[in-house]
N, C-alpha and C positions, 0 to 999 in steps of 0.2 A: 276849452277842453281841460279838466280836469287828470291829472297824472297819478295813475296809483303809485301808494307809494311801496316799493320791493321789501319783499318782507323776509329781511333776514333770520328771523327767528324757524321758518318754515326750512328754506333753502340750509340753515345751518342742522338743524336735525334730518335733512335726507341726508349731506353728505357725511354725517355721521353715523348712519344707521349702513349706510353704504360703503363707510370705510371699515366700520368693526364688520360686516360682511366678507368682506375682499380678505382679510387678516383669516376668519375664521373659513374662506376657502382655500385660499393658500397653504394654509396651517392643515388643514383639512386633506388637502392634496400629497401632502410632505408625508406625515401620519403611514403612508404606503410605501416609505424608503425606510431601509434598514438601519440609516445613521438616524432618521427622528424616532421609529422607534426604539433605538438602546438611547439616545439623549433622553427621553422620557421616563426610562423604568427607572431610575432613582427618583423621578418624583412621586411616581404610581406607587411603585412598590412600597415607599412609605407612607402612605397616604392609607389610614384604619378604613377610609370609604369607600376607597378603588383597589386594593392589593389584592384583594381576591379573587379578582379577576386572571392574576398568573395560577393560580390551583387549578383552572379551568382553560386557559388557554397561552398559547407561545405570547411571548416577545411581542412579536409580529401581528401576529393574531387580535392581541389586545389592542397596537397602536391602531389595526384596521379599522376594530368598532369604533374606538376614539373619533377616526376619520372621517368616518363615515357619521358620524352625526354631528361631527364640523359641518361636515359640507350642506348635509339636509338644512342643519339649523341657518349656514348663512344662503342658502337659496330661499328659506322659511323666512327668514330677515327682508330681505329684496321684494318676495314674491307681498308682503305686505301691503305695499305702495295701490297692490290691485286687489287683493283677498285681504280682508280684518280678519278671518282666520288663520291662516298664515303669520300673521302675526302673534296671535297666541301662543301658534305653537313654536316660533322663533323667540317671542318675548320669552317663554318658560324654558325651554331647550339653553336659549344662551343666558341666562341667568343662573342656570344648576351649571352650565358649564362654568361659567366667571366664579361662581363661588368655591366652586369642587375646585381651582386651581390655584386660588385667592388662599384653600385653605393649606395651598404646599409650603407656605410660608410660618405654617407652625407644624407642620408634620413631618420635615424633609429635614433631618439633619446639619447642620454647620450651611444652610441655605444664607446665614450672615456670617460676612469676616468685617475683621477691620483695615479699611486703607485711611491713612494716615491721621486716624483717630476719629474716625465716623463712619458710623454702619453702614455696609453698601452689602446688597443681595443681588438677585438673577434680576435684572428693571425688566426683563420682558414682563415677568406675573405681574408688578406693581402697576402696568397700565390694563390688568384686569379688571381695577377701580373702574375705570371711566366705563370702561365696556360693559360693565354692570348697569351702570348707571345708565347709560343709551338702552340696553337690553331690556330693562322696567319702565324704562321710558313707549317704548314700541309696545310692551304687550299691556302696557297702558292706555296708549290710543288704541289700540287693538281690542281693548271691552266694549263691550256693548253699554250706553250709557245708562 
């Protein structure tokens, strides 16, 4: 009898596509309380790509839509596994998401200080790298070949 052999590489991308999931529903869920939305409008509001969105709607309002396509995008991430469509539109959703936040980090004011002589920022946006990266990955297997 022959033993296959486990194939990490597989197993190591669902739980990755599944952990920037869980992250973007959570995050997704938060988005609807009033302290994630005032925590966010100093990155929105500086942000030349997203500010315009307060000319149009509250605070609140804004963090809502935000959330609300957290959440579609990480169910659109998950629902993958069964639908190649669904991944598309997760792989595109959370890739404009990772970049649109990826870009707070030159739009957002004094977003670096200095501790003890090395630059240190918010590290939540800095692990939007990797989630990009998974994010192209998924709506990569998600094309049609």
């Amino acid at each position: 009898m022959v033993m296959k052999r486990f194939d990490f590489q597989s197993f190591g991308y669902t739980i990755s596509v599944i952990g920037v999931a869980l992250v973007l529903l959570w995050i997704g869920i938060f988005k609807f309380t009033p302290t994630e939305a005032n925590a966010i409008q100093p990155l929105v509001q500086n942000s030349f790509l997203m500010n315009w969105m307060y000319s149009i709607m509250s605070v609140q309002g804004v963090s809502n839509i935000i959330g609300t396509i957290e959440i579609i995008t990480a169910l659109s991430l998950l629902l993958h596994f069964f639908w190649k469509n669904a991944g598309i539109i997760g792989g595109i959703f959370s890739s404009i998401t990772f970049l649109l936040t990826l870009s707070f980090l030159f739009t957002t004011p004094e977003v670096f200080s200095m501790v003890d002589g090395v630059p240190v920022t918010e590290f939540f946006i800095l692990k939007d790298v990797m989630a990009l990266g998974i994010s192209i990955m998924v709506l990569g297997k998600s094309l049609p070949k």
